[in-house]
C-alpha positions as CSV (number, residue, x, y, z in Angstrom):
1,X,-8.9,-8.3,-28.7
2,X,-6.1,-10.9,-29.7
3,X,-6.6,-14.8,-28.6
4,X,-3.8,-14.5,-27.1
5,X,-4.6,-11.4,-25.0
6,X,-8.2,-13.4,-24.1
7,X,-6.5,-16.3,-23.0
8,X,-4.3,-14.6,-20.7
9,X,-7.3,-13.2,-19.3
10,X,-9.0,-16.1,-18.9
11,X,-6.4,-18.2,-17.4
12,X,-5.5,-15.3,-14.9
13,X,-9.3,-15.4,-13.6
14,X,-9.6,-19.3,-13.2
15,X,-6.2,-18.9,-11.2
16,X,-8.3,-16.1,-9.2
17,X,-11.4,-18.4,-9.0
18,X,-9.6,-21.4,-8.1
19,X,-7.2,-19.3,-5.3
20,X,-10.2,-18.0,-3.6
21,X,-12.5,-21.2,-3.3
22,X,-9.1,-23.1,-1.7
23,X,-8.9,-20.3,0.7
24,X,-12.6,-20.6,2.1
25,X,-11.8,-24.4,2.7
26,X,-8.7,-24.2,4.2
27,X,-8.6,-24.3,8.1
28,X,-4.5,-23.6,7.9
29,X,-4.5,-19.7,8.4
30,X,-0.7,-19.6,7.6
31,X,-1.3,-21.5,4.1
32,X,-4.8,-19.3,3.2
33,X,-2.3,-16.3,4.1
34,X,0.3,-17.2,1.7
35,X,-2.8,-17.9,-1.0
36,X,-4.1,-14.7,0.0
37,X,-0.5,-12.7,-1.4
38,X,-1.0,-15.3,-4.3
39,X,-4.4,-13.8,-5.3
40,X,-3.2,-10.3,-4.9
41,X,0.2,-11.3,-7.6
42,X,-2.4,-12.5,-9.6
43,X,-4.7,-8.9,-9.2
44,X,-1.8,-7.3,-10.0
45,X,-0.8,-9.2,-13.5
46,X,-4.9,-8.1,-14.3
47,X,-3.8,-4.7,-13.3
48,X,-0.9,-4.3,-15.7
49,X,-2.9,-6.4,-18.7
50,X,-5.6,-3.2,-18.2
51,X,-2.4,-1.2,-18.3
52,X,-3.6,0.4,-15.0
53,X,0.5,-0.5,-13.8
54,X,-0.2,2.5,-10.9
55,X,-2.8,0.2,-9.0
56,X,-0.8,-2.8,-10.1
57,X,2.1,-1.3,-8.4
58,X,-0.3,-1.2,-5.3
59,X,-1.6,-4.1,-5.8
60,X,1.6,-5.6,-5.2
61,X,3.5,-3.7,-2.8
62,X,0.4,-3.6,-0.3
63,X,-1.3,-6.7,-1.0
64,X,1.6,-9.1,-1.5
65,X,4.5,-7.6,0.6
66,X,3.4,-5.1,3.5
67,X,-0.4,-7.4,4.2
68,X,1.3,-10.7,3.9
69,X,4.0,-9.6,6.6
70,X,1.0,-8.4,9.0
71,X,-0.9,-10.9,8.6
72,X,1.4,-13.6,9.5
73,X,2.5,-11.1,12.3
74,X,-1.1,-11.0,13.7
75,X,-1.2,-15.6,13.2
76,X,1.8,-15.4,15.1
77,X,0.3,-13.8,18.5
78,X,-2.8,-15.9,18.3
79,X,-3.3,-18.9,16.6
80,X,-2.7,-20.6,13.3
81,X,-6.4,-22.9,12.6
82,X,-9.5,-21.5,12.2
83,X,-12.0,-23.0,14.5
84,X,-14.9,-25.4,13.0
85,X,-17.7,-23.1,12.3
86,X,-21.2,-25.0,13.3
87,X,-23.3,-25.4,9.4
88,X,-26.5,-23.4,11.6
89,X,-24.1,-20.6,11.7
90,X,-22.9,-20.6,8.4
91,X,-26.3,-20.2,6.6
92,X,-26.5,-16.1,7.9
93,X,-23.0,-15.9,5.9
94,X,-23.9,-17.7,2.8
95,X,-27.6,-15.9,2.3
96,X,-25.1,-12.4,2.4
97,X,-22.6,-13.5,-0.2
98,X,-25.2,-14.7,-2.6
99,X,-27.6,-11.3,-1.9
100,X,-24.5,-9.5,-2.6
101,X,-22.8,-11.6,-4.9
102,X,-26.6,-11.6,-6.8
103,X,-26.5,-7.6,-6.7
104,X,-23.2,-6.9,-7.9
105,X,-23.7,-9.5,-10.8
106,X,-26.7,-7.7,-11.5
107,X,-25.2,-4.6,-11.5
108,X,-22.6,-5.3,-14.0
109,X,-24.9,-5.6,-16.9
110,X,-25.2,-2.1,-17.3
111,X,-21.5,-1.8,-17.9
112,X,-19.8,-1.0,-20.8
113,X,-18.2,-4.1,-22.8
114,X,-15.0,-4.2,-22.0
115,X,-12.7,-2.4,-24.1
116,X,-14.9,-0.8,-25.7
117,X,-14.0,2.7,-27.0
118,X,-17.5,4.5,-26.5
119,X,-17.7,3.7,-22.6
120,X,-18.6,6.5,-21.1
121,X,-15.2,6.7,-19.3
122,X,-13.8,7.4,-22.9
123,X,-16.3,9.9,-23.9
124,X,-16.6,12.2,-21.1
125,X,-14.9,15.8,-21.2
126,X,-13.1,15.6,-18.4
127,X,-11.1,12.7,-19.6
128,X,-9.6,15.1,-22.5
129,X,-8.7,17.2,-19.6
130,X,-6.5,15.1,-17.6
131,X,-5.0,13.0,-20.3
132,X,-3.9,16.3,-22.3
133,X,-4.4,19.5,-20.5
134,X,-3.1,18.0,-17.6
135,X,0.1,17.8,-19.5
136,X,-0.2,21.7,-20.3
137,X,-1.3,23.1,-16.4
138,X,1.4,20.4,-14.9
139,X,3.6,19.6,-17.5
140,X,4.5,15.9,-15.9
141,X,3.8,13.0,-18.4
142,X,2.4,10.5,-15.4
143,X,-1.9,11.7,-15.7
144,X,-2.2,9.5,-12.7
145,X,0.4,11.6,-10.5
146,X,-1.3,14.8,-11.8
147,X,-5.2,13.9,-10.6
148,X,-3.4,12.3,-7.1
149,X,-1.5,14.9,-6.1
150,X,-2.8,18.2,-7.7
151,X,-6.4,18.3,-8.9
152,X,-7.3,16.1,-6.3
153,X,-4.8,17.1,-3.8
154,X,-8.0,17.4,-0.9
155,X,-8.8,14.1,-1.3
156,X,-5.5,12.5,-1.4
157,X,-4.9,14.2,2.1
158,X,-8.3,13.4,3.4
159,X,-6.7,9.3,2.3
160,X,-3.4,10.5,4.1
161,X,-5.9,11.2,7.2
162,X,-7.1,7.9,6.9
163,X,-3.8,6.3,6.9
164,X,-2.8,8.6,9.9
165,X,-6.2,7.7,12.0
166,X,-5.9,4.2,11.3
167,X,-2.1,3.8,12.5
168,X,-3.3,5.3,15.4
169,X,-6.2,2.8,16.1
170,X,-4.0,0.3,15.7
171,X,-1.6,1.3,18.1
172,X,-3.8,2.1,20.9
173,X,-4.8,-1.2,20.9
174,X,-1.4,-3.0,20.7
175,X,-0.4,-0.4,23.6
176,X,3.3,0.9,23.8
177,X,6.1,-0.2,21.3
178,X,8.8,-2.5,23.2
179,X,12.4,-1.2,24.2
180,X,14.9,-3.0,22.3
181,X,16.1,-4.8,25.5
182,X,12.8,-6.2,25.5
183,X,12.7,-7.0,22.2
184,X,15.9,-8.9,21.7
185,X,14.7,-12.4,20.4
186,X,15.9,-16.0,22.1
187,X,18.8,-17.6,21.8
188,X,17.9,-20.7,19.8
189,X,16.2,-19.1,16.5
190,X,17.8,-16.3,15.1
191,X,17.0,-15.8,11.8
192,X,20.5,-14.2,11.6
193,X,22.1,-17.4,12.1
194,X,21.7,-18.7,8.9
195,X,24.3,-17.3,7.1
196,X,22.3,-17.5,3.2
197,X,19.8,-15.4,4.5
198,X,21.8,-13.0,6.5
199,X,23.9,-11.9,3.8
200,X,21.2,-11.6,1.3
201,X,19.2,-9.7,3.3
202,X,21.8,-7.4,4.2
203,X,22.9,-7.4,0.4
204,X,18.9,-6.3,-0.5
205,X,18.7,-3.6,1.7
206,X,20.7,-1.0,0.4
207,X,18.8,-1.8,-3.3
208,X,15.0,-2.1,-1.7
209,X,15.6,2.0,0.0
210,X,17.3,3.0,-3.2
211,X,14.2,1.5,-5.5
212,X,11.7,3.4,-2.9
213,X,13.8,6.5,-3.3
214,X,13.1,5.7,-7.3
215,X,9.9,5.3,-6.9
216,X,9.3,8.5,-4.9
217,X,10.9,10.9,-6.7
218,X,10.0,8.9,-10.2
219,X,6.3,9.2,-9.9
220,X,5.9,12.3,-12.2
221,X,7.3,10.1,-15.0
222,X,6.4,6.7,-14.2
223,X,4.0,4.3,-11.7
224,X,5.0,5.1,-8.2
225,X,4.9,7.9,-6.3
226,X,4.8,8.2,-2.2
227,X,2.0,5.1,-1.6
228,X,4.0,2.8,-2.8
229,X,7.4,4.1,-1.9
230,X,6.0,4.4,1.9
231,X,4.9,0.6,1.5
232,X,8.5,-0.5,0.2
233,X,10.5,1.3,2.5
234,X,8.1,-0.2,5.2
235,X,8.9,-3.2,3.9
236,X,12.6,-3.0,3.7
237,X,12.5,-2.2,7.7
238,X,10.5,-5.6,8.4
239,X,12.9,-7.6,6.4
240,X,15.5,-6.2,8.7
241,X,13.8,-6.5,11.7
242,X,12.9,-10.0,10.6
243,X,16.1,-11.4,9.8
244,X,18.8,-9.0,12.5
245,X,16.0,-9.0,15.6
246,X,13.3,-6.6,16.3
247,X,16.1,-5.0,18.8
248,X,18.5,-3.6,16.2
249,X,15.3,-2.6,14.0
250,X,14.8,-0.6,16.8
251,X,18.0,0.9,17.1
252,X,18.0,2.0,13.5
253,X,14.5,3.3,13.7
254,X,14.1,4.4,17.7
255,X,11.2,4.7,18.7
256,X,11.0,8.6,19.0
257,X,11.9,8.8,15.6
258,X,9.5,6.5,14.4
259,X,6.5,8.9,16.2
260,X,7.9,12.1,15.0
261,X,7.3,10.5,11.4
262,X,4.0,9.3,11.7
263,X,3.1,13.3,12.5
264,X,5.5,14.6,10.3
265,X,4.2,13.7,7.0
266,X,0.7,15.1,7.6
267,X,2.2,18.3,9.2
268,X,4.3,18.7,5.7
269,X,1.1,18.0,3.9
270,X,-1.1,20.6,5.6
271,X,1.6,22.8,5.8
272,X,2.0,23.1,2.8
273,X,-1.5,23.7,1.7
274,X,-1.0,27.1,4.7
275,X,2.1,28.0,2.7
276,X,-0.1,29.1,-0.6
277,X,-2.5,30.2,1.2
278,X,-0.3,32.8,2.7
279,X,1.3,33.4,-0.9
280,X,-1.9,34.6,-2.3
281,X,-3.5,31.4,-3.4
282,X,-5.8,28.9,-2.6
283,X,-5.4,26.0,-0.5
284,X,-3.0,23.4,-2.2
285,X,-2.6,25.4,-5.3
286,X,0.9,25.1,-6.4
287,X,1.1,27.5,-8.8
288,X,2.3,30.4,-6.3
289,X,5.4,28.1,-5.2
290,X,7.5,29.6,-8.0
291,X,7.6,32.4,-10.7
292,X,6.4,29.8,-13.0
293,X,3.3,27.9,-12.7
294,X,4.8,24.8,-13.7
295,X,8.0,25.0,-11.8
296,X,5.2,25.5,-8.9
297,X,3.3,22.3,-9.6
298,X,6.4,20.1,-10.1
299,X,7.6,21.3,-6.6
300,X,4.2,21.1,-4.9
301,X,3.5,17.4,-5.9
302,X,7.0,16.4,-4.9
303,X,6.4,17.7,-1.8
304,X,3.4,15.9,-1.5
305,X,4.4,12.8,-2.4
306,X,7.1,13.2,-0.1
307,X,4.8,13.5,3.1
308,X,2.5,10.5,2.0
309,X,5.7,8.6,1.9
310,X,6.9,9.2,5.2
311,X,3.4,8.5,6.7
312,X,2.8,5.3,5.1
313,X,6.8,4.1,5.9
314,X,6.2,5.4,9.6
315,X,2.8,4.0,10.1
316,X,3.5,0.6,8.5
317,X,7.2,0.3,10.6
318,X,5.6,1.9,13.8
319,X,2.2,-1.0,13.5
320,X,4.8,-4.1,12.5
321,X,6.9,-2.9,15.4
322,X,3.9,-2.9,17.5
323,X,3.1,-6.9,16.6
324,X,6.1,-8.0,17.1
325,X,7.0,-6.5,19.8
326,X,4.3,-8.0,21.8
327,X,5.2,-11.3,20.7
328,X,8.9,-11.1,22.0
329,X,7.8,-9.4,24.8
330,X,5.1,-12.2,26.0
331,X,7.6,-15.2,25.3
């Protein structure tokens, strides 16, 4: 490993280190937020180093752009300072991240050193079979893609299931989205008003749903794939809403169409699982889309990743609609 490479390391995780400890001291939720998206940039620059740029991509998408906006969404309806904790109740908190800080320290000393060639990551058959069979059975150069959306295709829809559940928890509890007459923010602060960031905005919109569109249908050759497209085209409707009201968000998204999406996706996704079933396969296997097995896979995890985009895009829109709508509303 280079000195340089070490050193980059190194300075990442005292950035890390340093980011977190200012975040248990501050009282200012609205600055701890904006050092929380700081520690996931960070994460994310550790992610690419390990040249895992798929969770990277994640990383940042989720962690800096879609958990940020939430976040601040959810500080806006209640309040911005934490409350002073008394030090008797702090002790109960402190004994559990030391017992569990302790463990997981403890725990890492049967790990491999890091880089090292004979972990047992490196030596086990199956990675020989998803970093070049896969390229054989599938025949699309991203291994990631392959294990997400076709040898683990279950799982990744029992994740979409999660995604779909929890979209719904957290819109029974923020109760009906607003009408856009509701919705339609006071007179003195509209973000619109300010003519710099009303005609950026509007300038970035048309390039952040083209790069999601990239990133969708790119993920058999490159990091992406319908996660993080879902999460940028999520975000690309809060930056809208943000900046032109929550009222003309609404009227490019209604409401109706906004619910038919959040089902939509895991209808695809299931559907298509029935589909090979009734061609003569097994659930989710591609293979019997088309004459040729390959042509089959390519068009199976498309699909795929097309349905996990429109749920996370729906669900992410549909929850920051829900937010802010019940701050507009309660003004």
């Amino acid at each position: 490993m280079s000195t340089t490479f070490t050193l980059i390391n190194v300075s990442l995780l005292a950035i890390l280190t340093a980011t977190a400890v200012t975040i248990t001291r501050l009282r200012a939720l609205y600055e701890a937020t904006m050092l929380a998206a700081l520690f996931s940039l960070v994460t994310a620059c550790l992610f690419v180093l390990l040249d895992a740029v798929d969770v990277a991509f994640t990383e940042a998408a989720v962690g800096v752009g879609i958990s940020t906006v939430l976040l601040l969404g959810v500080l806006a309806l209640t309040r911005s300072w934490e409350s002073v904790t008394p030090r008797r109740r702090r002790l109960p908190g402190a004994i559990a991240v030391l017992l569990v800080g302790g463990t997981l320290g403890y725990a890492s000393l049967d790990l491999p050193e890091f880089g090292s060639a004979d972990s047992p990551v490196q030596r086990h058959p199956v990675t020989e079979v998803y970093l070049h069979q896969s390229q054989e059975d599938i025949g699309i150069p991203n291994t990631v893609t392959s294990v997400l959306a076709s040898y683990r295709g279950l799982d990744t829809l029992g994740e979409l299931v999660v995604v779909f559940t929890a979209g719904l928890a957290v819109l029974s509890l923020l109760g009906p989205l607003a009408r856009p007459e509701q919705t339609r923010p006071t007179a003195d602060f509209h973000l619109a008003d300010y003519r710099v960031i009303r005609v950026v905005s509007g300038a970035l919109m048309p390039f952040i749903l083209l790069f999601a569109l990239y990133v969708l249908f790119h993920g058999d050759y490159g990091p992406g794939g319908g996660f993080q497209a879902g999460v940028i085209f999520a975000s690309g409707f809060v930056l809208y809403g943000l900046v032109f009201g929550l009222d003309r968000a609404q009227r490019v998204v209604p409401r109706a169409a906004l619910w038919f999406l959040v089902s939509l996706g895991l209808v695809l996704y299931v559907g298509l699982g029935i589909t090979t079933m009734l061609l003569g396969g097994s659930f989710l296997d591609y293979d019997v889309l088309a004459r040729h097995p390959e042509t089959g896979q390519h068009l199976g995890i498309q699909v795929v990743e097309t349905a996990i985009g429109i749920t996370v895009a729906s669900v992410m829109t549909t929850i920051f609609f829900g937010f802010a709508g019940r701050g507009v509303v309660s003004r």
